[in-house]
N, C-alpha and C positions, 0 to 999 in steps of 0.2 A: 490477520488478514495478510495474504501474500504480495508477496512484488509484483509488476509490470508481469505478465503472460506465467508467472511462476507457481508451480502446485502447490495445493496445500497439505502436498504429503513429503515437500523436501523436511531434510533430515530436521533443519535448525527449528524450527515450524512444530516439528513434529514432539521436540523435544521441550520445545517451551511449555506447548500445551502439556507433556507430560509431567513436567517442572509443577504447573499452576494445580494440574488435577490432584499431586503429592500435596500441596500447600490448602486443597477445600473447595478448590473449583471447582463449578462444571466445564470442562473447555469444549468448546465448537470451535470445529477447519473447517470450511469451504470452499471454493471453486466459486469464483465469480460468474453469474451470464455470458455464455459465450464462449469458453474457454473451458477443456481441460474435460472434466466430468459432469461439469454444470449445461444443462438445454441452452439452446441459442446458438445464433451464430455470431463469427467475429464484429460485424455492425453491433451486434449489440452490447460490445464491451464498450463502456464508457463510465463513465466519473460518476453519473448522475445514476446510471445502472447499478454500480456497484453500491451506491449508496443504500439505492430501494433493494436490493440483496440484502445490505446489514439489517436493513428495517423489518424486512418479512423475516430471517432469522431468530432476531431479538424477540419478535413477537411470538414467533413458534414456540420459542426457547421458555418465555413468561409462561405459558398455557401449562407448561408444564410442573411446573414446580415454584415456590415465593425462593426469591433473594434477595439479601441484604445489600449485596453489592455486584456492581458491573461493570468488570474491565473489557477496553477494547484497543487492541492493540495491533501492531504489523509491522514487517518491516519494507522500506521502500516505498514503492506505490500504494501497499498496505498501511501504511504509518500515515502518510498524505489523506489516503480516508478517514482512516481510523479518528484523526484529527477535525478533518472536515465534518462528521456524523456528532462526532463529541458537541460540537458546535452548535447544532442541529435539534439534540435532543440533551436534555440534563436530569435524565435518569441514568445516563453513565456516569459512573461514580470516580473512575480510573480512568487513564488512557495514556497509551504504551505507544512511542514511535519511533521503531530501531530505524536509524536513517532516512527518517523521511522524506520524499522527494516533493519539490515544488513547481510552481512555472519557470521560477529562477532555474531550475538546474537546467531548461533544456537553453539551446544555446541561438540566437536569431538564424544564425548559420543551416543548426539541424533542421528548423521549423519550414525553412524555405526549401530546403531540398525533400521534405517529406510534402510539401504542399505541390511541387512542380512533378512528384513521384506518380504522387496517388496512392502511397501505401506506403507500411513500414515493414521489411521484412526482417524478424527477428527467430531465433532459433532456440531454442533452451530442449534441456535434458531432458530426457525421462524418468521421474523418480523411482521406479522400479529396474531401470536400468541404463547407465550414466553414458553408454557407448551408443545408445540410441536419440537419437534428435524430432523433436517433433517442429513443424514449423508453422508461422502463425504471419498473416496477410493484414496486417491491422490499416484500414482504412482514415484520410486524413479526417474525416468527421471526428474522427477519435478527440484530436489534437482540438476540435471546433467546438468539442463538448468543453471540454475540460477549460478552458477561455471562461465560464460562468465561475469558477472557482479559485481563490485566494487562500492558501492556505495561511500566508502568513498574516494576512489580513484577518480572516477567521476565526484563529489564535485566539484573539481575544476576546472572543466571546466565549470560550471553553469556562467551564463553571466547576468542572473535574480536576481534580491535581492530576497535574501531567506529568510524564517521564520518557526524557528524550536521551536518544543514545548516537552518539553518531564513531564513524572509524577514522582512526589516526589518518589513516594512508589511504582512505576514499577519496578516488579523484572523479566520480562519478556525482556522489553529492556529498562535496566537501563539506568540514565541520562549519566552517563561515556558513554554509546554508543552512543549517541547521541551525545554527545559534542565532540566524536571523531569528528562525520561526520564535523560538526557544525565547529571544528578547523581547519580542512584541504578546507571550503571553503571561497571565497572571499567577501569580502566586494561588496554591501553593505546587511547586514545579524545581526539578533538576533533570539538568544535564552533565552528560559522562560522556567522555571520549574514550574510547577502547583503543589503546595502546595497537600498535604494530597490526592494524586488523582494515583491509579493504573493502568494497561492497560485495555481495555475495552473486547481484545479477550476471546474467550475460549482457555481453553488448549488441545493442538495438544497428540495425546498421541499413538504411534507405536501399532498394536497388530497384530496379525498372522490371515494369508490367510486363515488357514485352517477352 
């Protein structure tokens, strides 16, 4: 699952899924509702969407073939679901959350200026080409959705061994946020800090409608 507005064709994404297909997966990328190469529009990117995306995926995915086992992982805003679904359903067997982000990470500060905005506007690359920007208008509903979800609260309902990674030098979602989640869930579950290594997102940054 990718980050906050991010493809599921950046390199790291791309490379994991090739990682797990070497090791006996099947891997699936996506694109969330809303966003990217997926139908919708930005209204309809939200927490509760992204979830029913994993849900119709997972199922397509069953029709297809039996397995034994079901990892579901991401990083960032993908890892926050990833989590949040695990929760959800316990036919996932695994679940992966490189940095996952929480309510905790965003700051009272951010919340109020994207509330008195009306939108958040954020920018990210193009995965076909890095000098290209595409830009994205995410409305505060976004932020009104996502209010229905606790991840660290969550946590503890996960029935899947879990595997959380977070970076030395992330000051986006520091390791302390992580290791919140990371404490409040059960065994069987580790955590790893990756040495000298920051988030991979862009930065989200409010600015006016007009």
């Amino acid at each position: 699952m990718s980050g906050l507005l991010d493809s599921k064709d950046y390199v790291g994404l791309a490379e994991l899924a090739n990682e797990l297909t070497k090791h006996g997966y099947t891997s699936v990328r996506f694109d969330p509702t809303g966003v990217l190469d997926s139908d919708g529009d930005i209204t309809d990117y939200t927490i509760t969407q992204y979830l029913s995306d994993i849900k119709s995926v997972l199922e397509y995915t069953l029709t297809q073939s039996e397995y034994t086992d079901i990892l579901l992982g991401g990083h960032s805003r993908g890892g926050m679901v990833s989590l949040l679904y695990a929760a959800r359903d316990n036919r996932i067997s695994k679940v992966l959350g490189i940095m996952p982000s929480s309510d905790e990470s965003m700051t009272p500060k951010r919340e109020r200026e994207w509330k008195e905005i009306g939108v958040s506007v954020s920018t990210r690359d193009l995965p076909s080409n890095r000098d290209k920007k595409r830009e994205f208008r995410v409305p505060f509903s976004h932020v009104e959705d996502r209010t229905q979800y606790n991840v660290v609260e969550d946590v503890a309902k996960i029935t899947a061994s879990i595997v959380l990674f977070a970076g030395e030098q992330d000051t986006l979602i520091t390791p302390d946020d992580v290791k919140r989640i990371f404490n409040n869930a059960d065994e069987p579950k580790t955590f790893t800090i990756i040495p000298k290594v920051g988030n991979f997102s862009s930065r989200i940054t409010p600015v006016s409608t007009r």
